[in-house]
Legacy VTK file of the C-alpha trace (Angstrom):
# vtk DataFile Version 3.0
C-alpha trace
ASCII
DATASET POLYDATA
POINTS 260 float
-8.869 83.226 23.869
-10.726 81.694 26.574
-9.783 78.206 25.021
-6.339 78.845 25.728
-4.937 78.197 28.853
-3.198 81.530 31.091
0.372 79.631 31.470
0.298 78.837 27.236
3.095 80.971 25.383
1.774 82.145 21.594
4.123 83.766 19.636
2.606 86.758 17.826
1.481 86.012 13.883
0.015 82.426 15.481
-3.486 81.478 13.735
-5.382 79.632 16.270
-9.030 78.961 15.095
-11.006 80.418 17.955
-12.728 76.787 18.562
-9.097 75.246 19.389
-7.802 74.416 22.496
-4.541 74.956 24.290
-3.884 73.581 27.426
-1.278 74.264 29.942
2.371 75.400 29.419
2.157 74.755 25.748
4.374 76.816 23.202
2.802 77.722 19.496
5.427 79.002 17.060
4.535 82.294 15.448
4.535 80.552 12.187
2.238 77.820 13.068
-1.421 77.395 11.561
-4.259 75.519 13.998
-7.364 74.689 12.467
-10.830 74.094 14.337
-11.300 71.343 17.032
-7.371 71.328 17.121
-6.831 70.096 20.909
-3.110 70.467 22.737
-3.187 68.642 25.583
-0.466 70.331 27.658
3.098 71.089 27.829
2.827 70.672 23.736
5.613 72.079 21.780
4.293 73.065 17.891
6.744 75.532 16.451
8.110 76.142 12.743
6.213 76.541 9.767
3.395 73.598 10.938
-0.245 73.097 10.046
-2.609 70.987 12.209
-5.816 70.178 10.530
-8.977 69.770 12.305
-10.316 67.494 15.020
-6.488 66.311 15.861
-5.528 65.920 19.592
-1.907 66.653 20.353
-1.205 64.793 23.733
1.490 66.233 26.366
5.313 66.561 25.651
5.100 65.944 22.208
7.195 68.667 19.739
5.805 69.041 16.438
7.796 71.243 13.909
11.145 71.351 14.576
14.056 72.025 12.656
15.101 68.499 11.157
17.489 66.270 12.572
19.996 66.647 9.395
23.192 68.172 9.779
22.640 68.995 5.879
19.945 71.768 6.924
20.950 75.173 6.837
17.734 77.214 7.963
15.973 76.918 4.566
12.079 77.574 5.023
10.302 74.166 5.268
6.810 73.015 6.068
4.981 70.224 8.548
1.341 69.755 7.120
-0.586 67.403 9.247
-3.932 66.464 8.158
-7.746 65.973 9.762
-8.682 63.952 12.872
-4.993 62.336 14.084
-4.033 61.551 17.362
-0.271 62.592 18.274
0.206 61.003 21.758
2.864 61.621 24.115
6.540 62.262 23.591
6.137 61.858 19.587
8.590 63.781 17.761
7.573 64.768 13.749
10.059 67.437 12.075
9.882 69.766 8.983
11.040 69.370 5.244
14.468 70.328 4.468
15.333 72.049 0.431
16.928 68.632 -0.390
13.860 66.419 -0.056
10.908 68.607 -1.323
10.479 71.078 2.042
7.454 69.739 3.292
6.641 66.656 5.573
3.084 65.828 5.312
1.004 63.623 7.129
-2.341 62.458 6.300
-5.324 62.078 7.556
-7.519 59.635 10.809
-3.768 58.342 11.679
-2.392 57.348 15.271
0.804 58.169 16.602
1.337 56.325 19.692
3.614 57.511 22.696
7.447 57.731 21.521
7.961 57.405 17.812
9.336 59.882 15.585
8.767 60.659 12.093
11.561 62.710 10.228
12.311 65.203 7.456
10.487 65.246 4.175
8.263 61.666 5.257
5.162 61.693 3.531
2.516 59.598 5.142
-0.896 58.981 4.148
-4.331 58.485 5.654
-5.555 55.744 8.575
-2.049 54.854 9.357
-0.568 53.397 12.651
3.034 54.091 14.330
3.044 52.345 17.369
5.037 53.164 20.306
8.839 54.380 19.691
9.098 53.827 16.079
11.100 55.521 14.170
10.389 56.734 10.288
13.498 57.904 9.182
14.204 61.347 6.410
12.567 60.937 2.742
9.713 57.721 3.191
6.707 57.167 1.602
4.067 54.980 3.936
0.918 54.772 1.939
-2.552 54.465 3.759
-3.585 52.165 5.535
-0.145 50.696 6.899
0.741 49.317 10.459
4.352 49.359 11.837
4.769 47.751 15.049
6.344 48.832 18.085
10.203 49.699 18.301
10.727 49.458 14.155
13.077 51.380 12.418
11.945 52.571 9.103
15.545 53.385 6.921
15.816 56.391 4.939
13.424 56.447 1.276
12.201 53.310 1.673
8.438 52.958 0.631
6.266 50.796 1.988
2.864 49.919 -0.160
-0.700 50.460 1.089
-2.335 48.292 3.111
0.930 46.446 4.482
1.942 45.578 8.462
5.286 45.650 9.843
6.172 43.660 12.995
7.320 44.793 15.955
10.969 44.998 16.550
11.572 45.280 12.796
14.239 46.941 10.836
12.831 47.577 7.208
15.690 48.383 5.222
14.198 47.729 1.622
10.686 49.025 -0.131
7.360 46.555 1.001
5.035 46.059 -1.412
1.383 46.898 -0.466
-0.579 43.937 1.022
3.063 42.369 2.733
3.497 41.490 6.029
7.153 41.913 7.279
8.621 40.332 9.913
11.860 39.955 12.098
15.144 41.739 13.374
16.030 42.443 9.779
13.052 42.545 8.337
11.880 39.567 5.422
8.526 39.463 3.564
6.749 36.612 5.338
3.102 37.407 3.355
0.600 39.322 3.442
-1.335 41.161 5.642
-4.338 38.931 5.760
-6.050 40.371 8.958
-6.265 43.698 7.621
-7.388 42.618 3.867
-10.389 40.640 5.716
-10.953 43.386 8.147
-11.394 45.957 5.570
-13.816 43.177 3.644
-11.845 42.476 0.184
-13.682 40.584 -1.090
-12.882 36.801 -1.348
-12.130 36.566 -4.612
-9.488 39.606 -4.520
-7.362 38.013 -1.406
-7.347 34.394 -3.557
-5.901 36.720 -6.129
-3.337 38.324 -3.916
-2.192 34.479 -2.728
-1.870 33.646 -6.324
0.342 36.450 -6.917
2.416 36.770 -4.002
3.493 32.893 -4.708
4.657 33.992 -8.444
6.771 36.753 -6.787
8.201 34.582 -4.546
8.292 31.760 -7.289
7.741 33.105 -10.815
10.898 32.633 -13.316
12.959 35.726 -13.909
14.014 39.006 -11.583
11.200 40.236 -9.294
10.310 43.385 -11.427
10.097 40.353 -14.388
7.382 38.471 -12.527
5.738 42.105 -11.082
5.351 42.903 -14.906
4.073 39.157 -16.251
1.879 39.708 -12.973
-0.010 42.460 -13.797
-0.396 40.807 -18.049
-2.153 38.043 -16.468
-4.604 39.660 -13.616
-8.121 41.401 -13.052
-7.229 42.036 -9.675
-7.087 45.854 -8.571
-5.763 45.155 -5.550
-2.592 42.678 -7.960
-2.351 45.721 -10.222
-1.545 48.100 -7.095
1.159 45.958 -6.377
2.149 45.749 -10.089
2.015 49.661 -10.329
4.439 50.135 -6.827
6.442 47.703 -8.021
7.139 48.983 -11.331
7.561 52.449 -10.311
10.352 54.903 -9.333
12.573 54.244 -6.613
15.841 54.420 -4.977
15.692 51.261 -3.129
15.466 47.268 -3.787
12.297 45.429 -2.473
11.860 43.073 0.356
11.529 39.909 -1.562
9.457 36.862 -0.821
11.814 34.043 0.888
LINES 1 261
260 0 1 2 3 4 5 6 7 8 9 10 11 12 13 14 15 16 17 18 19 20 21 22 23 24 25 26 27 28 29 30 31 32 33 34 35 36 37 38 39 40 41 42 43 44 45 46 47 48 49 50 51 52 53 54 55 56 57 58 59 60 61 62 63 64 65 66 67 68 69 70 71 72 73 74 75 76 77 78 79 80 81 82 83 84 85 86 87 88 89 90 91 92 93 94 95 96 97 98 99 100 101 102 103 104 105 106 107 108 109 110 111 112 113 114 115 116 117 118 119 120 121 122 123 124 125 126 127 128 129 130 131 132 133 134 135 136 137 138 139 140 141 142 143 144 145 146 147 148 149 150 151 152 153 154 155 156 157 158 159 160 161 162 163 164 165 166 167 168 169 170 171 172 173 174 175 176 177 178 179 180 181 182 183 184 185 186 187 188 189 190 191 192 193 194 195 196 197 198 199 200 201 202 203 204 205 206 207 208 209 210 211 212 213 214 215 216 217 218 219 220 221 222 223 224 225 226 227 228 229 230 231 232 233 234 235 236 237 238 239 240 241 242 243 244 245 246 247 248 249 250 251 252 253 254 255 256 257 258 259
């Protein structure tokens, strides 16, 4: 208790591991979970069924658990999970699961939110990704690890985007991104891919020669796209090719951004 501050309001049936720390004027939801090294900066709103996993900082004004903005959501009991070591900074916004798309939202791990953007209902995100300043991640999206969205995009409802890719700033991604892609503009097009962060992460040479090769056969290959994904993934001994390949190829409700 001495970790949390005097002005703090915790609802009764709260688990807050005793090496957390609550600062001022903060609310905790009697349903919420907060695991060691958990740090709420103050005036920090978690509520609902949430789960903050250790080492993550929670900066001020942010509100973490709330109902879902979906006028389909009637009450049903839904979950936020939010993984090891992220930083939430001010003002974000992340909301629960609703029955229709699973019940949980779940965020992974080493991520950074920055000040303003909001991630919705039933988003599953996974580890080392960054959401810069007022984005917004709309109801049902998969953003794999690794992924950059710039500042001010607008990610539409189930779209996926593939590991490793980076979205531009002032963006509107309406359509799935394959991993690796780098998409750019007011409505967003796939321009390439994300060299910087393949070279930063050290892929090896070989792997981002293969990655060139095979983002000119989407964009240039004979057939549909999913045609020249599948005669892609015949003719390479690329991991980082097959990835694409395998997102390409699997599940979804969406068309692709598509190599102009």
């Amino acid at each position: 208790m001495s970790n949390i501050h005097a002005s703090a309001v915790i609802e009764a049936g709260a688990q807050i591991d005793a090496s957390a720390k609550v600062g001022p004027f903060c609310v905790v939801g009697a349903d919420v979970v907060i695991h060691a090294g958990v740090e709420l900066k103050s005036h920090v709103v978690v509520t609902g069924h949430t789960e903050v996993g250790e080492g993550t900082v929670i900066f001020s004004f942010a509100v973490i658990g709330e109902i879902p903005q979906d006028l389909k959501f009637k009450g049903e009991a839904s979950r936020l999970v939010i993984g090891k070591r992220n930083r939430i900074r001010e003002h974000v916004t992340m909301n629960c699961g609703t029955e229709g798309g699973g019940g949980v939202t779940q965020i992974g791990d080493d991520c950074l939110f920055m000040a303003g953007c909001h991630i919705a209902h039933d988003a599953i995100l996974g580890d080392r990704v960054i959401v810069v300043n007022s984005v917004a991640v709309a109801g049902h999206c998969i953003i794999e690890d690794d992924v950059i969205i710039g500042g001010l995009s607008g990610i539409h409802q189930f779209v996926r985007i593939g590991k490793g890719a980076i979205i531009g700033a002032v963006t509107m991604v309406t359509n799935d991104v394959i991993p690796y892609g780098l998409v750019q503009g007011p409505r967003g097009d796939l321009d390439g891919l994300n060299l910087v962060g393949l070279k930063r992460r050290g892929v090896a040479r070989s792997d981002i020669t293969a990655l060139r090769a095979a983002f000119q056969m989407l964009a240039q290959g004979e057939g549909t796209f999913h045609d020249r994904a599948l005669r892609m993934g015949e003719e390479t001994e690329s991991d980082y090719v097959r990835e694409i390949v395998e997102f390409v190829t699997a599940d979804t409700g969406r068309h692709f951004l598509t190599p102009k």
